[in-house]
N, C-alpha and C positions, 0 to 999 in steps of 0.2 A: 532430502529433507529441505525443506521453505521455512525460514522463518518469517513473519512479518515484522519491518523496520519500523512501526511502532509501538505497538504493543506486548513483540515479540511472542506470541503464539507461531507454536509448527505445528508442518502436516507434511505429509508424504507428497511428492510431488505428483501422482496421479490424484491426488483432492485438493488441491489448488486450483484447480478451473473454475473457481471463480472470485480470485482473485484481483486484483489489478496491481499492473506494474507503470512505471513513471520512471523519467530520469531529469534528475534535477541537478543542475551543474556538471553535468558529465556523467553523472552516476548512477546508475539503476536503482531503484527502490523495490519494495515488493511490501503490499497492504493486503493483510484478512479480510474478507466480505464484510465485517464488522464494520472495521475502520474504516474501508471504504465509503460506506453506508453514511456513516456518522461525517466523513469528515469531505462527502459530496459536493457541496458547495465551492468549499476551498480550494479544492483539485480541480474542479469547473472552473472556475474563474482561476486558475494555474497560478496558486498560491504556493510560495514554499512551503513543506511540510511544518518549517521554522514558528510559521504565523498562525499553524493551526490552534 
């Protein structure tokens, strides 16, 4: 089971593909295609999650 770190929605790890993960200060992250979606720009330009 995958949670995403910020909205916290799960799913079984075989429906996570399409996902995205990111590590920011050492750490892994893991985002829903939602949040991803939404929060595109920010992660493009390698914004902390902090600033979205």
């Amino acid at each position: 089971m995958r949670t995403c770190d910020l909205c916290g929605r799960q799913a079984e790890e075989g429906l996570t593909l399409t996902w995205m993960t990111s590590v920011e200060n050492g750490r892994s992250r893991t985002y829903c295609e939602d949040c991803s979606r939404q929060h595109l720009r920010a992660i493009e330009g390698k914004l902390d999650s902090e600033w979205w």
